[in-house]
C-alpha positions as CSV (number, residue, x, y, z in Angstrom):
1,X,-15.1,20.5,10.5
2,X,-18.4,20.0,8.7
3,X,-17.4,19.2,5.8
4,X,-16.3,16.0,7.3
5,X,-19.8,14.6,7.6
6,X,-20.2,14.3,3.7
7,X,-17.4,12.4,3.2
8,X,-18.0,9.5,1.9
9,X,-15.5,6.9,3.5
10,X,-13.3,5.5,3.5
11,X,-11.0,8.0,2.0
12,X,-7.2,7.1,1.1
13,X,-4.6,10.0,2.1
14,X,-0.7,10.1,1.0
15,X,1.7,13.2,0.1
16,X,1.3,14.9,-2.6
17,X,5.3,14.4,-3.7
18,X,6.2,11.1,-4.5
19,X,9.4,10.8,-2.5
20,X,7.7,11.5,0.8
21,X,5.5,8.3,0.2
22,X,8.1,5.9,-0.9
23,X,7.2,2.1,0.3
24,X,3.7,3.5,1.1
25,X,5.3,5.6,3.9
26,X,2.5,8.5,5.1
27,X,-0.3,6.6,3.1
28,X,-3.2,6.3,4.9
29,X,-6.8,4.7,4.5
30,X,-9.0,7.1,6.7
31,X,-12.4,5.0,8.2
32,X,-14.2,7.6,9.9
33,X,-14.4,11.6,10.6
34,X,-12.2,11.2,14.1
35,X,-9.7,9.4,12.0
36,X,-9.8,12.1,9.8
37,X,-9.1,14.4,12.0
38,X,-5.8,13.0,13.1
39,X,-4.7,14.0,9.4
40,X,-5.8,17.5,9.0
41,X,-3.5,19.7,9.0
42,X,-0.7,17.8,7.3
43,X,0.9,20.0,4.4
44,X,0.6,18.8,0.8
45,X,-1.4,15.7,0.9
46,X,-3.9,14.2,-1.6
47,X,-7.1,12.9,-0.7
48,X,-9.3,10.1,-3.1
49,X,-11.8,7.6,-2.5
50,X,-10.3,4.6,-1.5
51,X,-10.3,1.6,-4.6
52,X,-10.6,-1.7,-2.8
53,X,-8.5,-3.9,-5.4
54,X,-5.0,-5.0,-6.0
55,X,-2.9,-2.5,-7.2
56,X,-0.9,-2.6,-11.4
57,X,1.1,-0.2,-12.6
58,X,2.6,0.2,-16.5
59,X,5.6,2.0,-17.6
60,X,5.1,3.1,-21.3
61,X,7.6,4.1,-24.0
62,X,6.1,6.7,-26.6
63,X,7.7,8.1,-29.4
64,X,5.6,11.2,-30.5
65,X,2.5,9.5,-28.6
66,X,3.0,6.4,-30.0
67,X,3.5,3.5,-27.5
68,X,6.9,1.7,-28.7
69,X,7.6,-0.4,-25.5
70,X,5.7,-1.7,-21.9
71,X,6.7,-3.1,-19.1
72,X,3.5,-4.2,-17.0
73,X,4.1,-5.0,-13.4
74,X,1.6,-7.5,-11.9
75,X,1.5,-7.0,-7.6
76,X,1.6,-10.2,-5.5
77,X,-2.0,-10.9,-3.5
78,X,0.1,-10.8,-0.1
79,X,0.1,-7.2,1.2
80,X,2.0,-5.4,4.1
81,X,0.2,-2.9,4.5
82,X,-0.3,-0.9,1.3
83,X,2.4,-2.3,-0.1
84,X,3.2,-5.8,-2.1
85,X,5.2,-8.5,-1.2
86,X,6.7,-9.3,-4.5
87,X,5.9,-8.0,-8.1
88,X,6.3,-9.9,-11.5
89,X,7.6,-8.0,-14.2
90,X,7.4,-9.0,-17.6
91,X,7.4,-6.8,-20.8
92,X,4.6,-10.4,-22.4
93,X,2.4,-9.1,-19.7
94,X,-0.2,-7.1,-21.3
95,X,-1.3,-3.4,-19.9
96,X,-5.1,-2.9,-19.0
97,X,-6.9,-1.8,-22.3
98,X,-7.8,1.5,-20.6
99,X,-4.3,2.5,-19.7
100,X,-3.1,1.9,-23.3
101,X,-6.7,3.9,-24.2
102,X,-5.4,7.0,-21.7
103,X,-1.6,6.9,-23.0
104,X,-2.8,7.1,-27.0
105,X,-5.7,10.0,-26.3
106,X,-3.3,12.3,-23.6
107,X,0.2,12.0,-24.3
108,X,0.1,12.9,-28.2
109,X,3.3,14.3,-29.6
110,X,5.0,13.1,-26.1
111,X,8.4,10.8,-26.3
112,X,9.5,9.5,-23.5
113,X,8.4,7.5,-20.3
114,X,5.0,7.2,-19.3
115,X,4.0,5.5,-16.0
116,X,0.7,4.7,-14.7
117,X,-0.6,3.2,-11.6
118,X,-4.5,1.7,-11.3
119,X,-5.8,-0.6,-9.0
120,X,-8.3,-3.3,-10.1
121,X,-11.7,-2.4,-8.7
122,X,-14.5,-4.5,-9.5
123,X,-15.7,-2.3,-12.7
124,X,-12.1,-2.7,-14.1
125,X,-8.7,-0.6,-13.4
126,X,-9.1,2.9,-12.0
127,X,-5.9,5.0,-12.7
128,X,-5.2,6.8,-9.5
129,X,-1.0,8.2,-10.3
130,X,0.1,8.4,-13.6
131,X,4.0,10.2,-14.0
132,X,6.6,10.9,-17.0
133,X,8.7,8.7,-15.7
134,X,9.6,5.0,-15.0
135,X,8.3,2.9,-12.2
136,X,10.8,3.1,-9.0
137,X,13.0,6.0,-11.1
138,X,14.0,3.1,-13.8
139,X,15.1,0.6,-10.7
140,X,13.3,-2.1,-12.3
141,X,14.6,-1.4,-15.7
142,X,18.5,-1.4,-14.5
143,X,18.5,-4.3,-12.4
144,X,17.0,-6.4,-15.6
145,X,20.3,-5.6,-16.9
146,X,19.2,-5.7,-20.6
147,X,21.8,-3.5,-22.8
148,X,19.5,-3.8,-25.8
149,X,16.5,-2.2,-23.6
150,X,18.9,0.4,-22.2
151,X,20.3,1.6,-25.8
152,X,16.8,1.7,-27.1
153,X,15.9,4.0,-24.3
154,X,18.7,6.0,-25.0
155,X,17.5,6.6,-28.8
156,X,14.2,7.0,-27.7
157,X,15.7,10.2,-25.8
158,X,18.5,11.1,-27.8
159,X,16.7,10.7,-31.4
160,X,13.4,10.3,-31.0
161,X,13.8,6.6,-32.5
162,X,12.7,3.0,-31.5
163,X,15.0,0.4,-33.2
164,X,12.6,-2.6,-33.3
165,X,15.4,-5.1,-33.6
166,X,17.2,-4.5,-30.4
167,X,13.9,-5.8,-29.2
168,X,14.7,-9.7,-29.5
């Protein structure tokens, strides 16, 4: 109990396993100790200071660490809740600087899908989830329905191998 007077709040709160927070269900922004207290003994969940920005997120390709492909997803300024109303996703959108900077310095020798997720404070994005996988299990990526995209994926898993002209 009295550690919660040196909290610093507010605090943001959500499950530790993705699927339990899906659609920002069981994520919290915690304002006060009493608040807080409504949320103790909850199993498995992750506490962080709460970013006041709008939200980002990347998927990477890398191919032995090197970044091959991204797919940045830009959030809509309308929120419900924690959660946007609409994103844009373009692969001509570029990633935040420091997100490519993270990918190249802790993901060396890894091939595969990197995701990251940031939110855009006001000294620049702060990385608060990053996963080896794609944004939404790959939803985004199969309902662009873009068989080019989908073989390259499939060589990038299969043979380690980015074919740069399936990229028009």
């Amino acid at each position: 109990k009295n550690k919660t007077k040196t909290v610093n709040y507010p605090i943001f709160i959500k499950p530790r396993y993705g699927h339990l927070s899906t659609g920002s269900r069981n994520c919290v922004k915690i304002k006060n100790a009493d608040q807080l207290s409504e949320y103790t003994d909850y199993p498995s969940m992750m506490w962080s200071e709460f970013i006041d920005g709008r939200e980002g997120m990347t998927d990477f390709i890398v191919v032995n660490g090197r970044i091959v492909w991204q797919l940045t997803y830009i959030y809509s300024e309308e929120q419900h809740g924690f959660t946007d109303a609409w994103k844009y996703v373009s692969p001509d959108t570029p990633a935040p600087e420091e997100a490519i900077a993270w990918v190249r310095e802790n993901v060396k020798g890894h091939t595969g899908f990197v995701n990251i997720q940031y939110r855009m404070s006001t000294d620049g994005p702060k990385m608060i989830e990053v996963g080896l996988r794609p944004a939404r299990s790959g939803m985004y990526i199969i309902a662009a329905d873009v068989p080019a995209l989908s073989k390259n994926i499939k060589n990038v898993h299969a043979n380690q191998f980015w074919d740069n002209s399936l990229d028009q």
